[in-house]
DSSP file (Angstrom, degrees, kcal/mol; ACC not computed):
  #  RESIDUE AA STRUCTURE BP1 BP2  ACC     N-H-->O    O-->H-N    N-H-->O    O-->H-N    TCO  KAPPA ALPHA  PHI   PSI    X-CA   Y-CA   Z-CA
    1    1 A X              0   0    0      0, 0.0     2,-0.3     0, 0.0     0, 0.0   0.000 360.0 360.0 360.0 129.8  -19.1    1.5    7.0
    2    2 A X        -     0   0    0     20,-0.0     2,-0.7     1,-0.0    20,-0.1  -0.766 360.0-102.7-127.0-175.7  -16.4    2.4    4.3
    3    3 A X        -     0   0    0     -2,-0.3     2,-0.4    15,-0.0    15,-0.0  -0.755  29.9-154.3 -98.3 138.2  -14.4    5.1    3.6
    4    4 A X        -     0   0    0     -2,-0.7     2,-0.2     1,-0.0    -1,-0.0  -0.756  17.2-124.3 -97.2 122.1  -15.2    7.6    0.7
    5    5 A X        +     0   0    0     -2,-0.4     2,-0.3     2,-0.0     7,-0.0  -0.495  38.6 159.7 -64.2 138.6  -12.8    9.6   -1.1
    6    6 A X        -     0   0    0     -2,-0.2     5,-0.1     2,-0.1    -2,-0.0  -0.914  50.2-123.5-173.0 156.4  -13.1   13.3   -1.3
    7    7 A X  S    S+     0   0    0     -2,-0.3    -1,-0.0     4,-0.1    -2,-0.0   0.312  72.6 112.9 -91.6  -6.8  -11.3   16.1   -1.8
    8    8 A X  S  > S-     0   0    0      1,-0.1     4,-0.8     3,-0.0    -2,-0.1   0.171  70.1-121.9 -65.3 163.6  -12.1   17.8    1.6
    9    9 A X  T  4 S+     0   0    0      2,-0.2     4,-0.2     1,-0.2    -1,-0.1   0.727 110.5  64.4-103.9 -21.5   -9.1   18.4    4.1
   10   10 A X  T  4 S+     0   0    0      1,-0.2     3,-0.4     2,-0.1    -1,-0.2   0.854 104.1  34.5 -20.7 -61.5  -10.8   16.7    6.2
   11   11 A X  T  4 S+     0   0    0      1,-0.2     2,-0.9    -5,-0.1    42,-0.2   0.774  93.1  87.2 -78.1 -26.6  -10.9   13.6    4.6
   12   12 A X  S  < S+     0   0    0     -4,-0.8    41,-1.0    40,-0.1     2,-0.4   0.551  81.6  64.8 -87.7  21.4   -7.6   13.7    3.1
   13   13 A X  E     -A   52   0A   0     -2,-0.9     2,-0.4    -3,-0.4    39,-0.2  -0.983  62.4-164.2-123.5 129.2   -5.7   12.2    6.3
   14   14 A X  E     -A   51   0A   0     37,-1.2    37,-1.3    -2,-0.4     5,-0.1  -0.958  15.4-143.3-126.4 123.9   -6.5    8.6    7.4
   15   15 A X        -     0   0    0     -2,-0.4     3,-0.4    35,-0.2    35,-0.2  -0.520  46.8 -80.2 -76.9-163.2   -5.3    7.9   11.2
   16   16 A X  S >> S+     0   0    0      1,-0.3     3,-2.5     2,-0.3     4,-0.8   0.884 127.3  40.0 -58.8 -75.5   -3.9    4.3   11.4
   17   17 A X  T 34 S+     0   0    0      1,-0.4    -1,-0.3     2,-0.2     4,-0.2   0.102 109.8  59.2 -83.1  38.1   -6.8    2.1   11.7
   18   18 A X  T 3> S+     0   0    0     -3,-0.4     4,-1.0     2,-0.1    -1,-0.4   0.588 107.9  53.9-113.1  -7.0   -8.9    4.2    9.2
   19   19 A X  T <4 S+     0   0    0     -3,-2.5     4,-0.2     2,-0.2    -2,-0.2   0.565 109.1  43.4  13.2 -66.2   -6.0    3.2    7.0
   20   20 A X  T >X>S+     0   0    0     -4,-0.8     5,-2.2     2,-0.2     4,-1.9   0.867 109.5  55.9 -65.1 -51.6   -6.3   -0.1    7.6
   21   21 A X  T 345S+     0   0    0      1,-0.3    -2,-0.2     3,-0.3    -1,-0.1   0.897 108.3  53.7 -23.8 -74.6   -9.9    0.1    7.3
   22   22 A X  T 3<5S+     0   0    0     -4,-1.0    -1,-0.3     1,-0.2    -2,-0.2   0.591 111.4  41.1 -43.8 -34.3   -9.3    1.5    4.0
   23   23 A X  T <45S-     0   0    0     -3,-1.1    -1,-0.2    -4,-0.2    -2,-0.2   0.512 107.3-114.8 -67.9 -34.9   -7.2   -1.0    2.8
   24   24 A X  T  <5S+     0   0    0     -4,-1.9    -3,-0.3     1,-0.3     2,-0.2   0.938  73.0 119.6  87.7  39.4   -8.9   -4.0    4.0
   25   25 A X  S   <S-     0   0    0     -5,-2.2    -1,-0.3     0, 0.0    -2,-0.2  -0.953  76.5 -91.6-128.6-177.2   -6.2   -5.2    6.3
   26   26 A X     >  -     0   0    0     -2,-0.2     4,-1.7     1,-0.2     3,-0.4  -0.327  40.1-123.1 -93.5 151.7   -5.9   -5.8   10.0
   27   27 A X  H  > S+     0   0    0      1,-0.2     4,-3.7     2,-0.2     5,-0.2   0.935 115.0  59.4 -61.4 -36.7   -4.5   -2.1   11.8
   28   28 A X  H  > S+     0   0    0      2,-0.2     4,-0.7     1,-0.2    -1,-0.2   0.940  97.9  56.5 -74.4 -11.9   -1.4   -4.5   13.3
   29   29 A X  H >> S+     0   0    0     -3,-0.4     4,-2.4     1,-0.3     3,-1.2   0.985 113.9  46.2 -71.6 -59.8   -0.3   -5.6    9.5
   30   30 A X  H 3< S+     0   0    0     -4,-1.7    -1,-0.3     1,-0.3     5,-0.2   0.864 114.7  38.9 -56.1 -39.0   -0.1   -2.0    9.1
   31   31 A X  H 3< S+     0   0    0     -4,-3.7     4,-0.4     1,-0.2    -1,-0.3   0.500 107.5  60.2-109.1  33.0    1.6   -1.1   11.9
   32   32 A X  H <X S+     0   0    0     -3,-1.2     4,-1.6    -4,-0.7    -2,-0.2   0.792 111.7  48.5-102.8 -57.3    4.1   -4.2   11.9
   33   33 A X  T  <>S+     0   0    0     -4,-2.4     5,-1.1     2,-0.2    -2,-0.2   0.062 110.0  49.7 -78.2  29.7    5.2   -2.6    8.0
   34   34 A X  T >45S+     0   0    0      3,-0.2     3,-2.1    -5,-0.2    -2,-0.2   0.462 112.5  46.4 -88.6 -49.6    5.6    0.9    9.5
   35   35 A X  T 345S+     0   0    0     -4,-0.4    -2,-0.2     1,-0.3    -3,-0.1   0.938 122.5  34.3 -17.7 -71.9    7.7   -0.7   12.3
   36   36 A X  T 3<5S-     0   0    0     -4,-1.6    -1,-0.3     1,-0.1    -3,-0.1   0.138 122.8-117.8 -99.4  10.9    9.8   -2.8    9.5
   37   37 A X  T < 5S+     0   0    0     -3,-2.1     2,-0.3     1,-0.2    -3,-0.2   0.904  71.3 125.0  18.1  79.6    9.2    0.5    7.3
   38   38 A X      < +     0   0    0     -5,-1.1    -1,-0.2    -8,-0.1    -5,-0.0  -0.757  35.0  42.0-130.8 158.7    7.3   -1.1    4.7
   39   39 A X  S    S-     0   0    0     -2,-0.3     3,-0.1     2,-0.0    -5,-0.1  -0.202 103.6 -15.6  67.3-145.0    3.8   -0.6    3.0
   40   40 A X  S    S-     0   0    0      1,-0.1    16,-0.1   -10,-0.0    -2,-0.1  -0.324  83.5 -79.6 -96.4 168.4    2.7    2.9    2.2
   41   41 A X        +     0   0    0     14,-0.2    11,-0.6    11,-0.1     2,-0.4  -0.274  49.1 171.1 -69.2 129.3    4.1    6.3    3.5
   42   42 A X  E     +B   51   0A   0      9,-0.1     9,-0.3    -3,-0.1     2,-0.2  -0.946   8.2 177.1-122.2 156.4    3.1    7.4    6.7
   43   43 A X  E     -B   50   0A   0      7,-2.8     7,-1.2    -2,-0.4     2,-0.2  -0.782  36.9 -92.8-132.5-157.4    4.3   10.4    8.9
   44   44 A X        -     0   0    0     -2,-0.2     2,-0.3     5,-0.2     5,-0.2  -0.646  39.2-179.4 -98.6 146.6    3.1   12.0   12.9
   45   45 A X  S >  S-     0   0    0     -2,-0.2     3,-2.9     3,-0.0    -2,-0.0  -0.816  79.3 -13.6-141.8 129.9    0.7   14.6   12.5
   46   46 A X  T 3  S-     0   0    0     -2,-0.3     3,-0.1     1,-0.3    -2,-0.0   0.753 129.1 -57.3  68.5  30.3   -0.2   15.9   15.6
   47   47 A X  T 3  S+     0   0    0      1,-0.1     2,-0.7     0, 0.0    -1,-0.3   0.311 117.6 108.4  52.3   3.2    1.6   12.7   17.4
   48   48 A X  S <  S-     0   0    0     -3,-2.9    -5,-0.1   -33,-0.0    -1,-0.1  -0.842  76.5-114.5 -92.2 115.8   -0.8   10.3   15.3
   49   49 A X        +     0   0    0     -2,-0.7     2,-0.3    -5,-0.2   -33,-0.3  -0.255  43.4 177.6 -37.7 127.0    0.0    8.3   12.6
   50   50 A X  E     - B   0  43A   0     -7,-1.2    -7,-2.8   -35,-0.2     2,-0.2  -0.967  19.3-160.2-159.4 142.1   -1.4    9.3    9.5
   51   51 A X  E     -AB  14  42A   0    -37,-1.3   -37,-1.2    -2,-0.3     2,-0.8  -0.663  23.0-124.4 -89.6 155.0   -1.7    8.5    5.7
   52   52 A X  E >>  -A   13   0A   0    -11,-0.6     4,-1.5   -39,-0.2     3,-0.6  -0.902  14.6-142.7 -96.1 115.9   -2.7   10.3    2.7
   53   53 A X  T 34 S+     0   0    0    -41,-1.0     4,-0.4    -2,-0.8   -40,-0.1   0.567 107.0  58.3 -77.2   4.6   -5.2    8.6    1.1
   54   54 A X  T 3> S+     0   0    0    -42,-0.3     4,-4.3     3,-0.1    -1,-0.3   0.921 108.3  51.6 -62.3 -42.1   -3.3    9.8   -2.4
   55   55 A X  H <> S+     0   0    0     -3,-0.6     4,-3.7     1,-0.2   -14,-0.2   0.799 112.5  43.1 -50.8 -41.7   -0.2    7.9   -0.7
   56   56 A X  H  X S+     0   0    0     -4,-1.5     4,-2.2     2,-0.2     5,-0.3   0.865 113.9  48.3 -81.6 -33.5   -2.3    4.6   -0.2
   57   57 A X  H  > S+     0   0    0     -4,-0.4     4,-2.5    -5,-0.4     5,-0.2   0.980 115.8  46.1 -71.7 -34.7   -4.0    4.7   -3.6
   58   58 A X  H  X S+     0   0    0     -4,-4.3     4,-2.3     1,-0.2     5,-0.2   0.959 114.4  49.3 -51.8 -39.6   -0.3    5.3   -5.2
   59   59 A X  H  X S+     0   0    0     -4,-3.7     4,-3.3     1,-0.2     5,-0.3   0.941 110.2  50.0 -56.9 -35.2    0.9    2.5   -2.9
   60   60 A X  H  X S+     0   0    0     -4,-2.2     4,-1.6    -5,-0.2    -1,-0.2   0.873 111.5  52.1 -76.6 -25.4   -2.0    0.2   -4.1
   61   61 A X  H >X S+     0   0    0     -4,-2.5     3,-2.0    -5,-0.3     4,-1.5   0.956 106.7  45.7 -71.7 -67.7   -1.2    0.9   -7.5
   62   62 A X  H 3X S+     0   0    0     -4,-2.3     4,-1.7     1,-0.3     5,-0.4   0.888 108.9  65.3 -38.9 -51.2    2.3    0.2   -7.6
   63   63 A X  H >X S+     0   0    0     -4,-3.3     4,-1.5     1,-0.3     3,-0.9   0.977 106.0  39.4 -26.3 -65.9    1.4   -3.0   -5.7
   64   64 A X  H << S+     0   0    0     -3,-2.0    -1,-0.3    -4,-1.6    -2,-0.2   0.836 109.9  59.5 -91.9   2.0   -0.3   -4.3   -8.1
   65   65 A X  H 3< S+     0   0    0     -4,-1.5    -1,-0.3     1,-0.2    -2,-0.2   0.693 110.8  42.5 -62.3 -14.0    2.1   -3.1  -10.8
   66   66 A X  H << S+     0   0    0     -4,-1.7    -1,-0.2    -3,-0.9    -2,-0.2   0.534  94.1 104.7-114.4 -25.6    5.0   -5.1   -9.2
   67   67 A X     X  -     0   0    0     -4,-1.5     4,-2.6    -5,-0.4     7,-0.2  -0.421  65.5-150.2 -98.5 129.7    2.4   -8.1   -8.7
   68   68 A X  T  4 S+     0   0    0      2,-0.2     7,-0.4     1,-0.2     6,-0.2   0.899  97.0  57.3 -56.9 -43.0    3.2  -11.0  -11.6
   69   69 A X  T  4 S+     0   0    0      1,-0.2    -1,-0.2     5,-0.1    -2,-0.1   0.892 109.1  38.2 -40.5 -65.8   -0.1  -11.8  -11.6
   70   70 A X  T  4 S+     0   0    0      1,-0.1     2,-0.3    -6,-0.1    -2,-0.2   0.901 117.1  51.7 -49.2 -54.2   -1.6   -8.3  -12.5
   71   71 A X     <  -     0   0    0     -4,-2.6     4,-0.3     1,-0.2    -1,-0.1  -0.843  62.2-165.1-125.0 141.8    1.1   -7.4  -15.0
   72   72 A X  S >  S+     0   0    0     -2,-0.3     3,-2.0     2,-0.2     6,-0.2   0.837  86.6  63.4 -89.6 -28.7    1.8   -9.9  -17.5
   73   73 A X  T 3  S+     0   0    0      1,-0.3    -1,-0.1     3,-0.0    -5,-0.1   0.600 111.0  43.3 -76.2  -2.3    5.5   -7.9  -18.5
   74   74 A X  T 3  S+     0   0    0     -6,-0.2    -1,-0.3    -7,-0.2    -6,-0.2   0.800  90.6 107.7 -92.3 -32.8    6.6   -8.8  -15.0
   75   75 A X    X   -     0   0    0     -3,-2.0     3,-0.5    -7,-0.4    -3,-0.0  -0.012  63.9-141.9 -52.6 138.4    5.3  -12.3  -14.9
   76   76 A X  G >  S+     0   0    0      1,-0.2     3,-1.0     2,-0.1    -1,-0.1   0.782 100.2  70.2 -63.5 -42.3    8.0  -15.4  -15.0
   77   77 A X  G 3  S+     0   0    0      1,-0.3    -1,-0.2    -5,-0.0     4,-0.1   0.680  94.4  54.0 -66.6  -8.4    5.8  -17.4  -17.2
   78   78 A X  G <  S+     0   0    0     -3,-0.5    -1,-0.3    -6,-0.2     2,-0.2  -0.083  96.1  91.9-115.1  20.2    6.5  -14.7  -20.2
   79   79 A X  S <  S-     0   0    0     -3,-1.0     2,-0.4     3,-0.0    -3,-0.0  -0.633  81.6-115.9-107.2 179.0   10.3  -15.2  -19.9
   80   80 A X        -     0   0    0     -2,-0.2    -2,-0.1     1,-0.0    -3,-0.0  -0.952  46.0 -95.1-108.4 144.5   12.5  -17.6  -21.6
   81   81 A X        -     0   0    0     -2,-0.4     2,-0.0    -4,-0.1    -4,-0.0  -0.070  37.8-132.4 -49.7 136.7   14.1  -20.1  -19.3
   82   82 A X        -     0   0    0      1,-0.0     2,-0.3     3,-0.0     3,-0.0  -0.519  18.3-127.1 -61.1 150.9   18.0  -19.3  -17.8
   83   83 A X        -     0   0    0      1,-0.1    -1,-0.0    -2,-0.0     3,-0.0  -0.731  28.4-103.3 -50.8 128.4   20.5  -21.7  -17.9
   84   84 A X        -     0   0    0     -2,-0.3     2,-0.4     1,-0.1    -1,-0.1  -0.300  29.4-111.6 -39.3 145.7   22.4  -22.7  -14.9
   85   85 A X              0   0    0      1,-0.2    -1,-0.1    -3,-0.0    -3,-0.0  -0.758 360.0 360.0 -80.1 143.7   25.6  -21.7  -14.1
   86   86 A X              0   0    0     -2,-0.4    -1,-0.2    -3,-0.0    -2,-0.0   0.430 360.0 360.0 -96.4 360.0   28.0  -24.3  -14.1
């Protein structure tokens, strides 16, 4: 079963492990970077842990913006080598 985007206010709050769900990772990887305050913005709503599922698609972009692989203008292989310091 996956999760559907929609514009509803309903949908637009993901607790934790619909989050995860959403993401494809395991609900403790998520809440092991909210611990270590990491991975995408979360806050209490109602004492639950909850995402915006703009927050997690913004997170997932920037992710792969950062990722060398994805973006070539980040990539090491597209540098010229340093020197060492001596």
């Amino acid at each position: 079963m996956g999760i559907r985007k929609t514009s509803t206010a309903d949908t637009a709050f993901l607790t934790l492990d619909k989050a995860a769900l959403y993401l494809g990772i395991a609900p403790n990887t998520l809440y092991v970077w909210r611990h270590r305050r990491q991975g995408p913005p979360s806050f209490r709503m109602g004492g639950r842990v909850m995402y915006r599922i703009s927050a997690l698609d913004e997170w997932v972009n920037e992710q792969e913006r950062a990722d060398s692989r994805s973006n070539s203008a980040v990539s090491p292989l597209h540098r010229r080598p340093e020197r060492r310091a001596r």
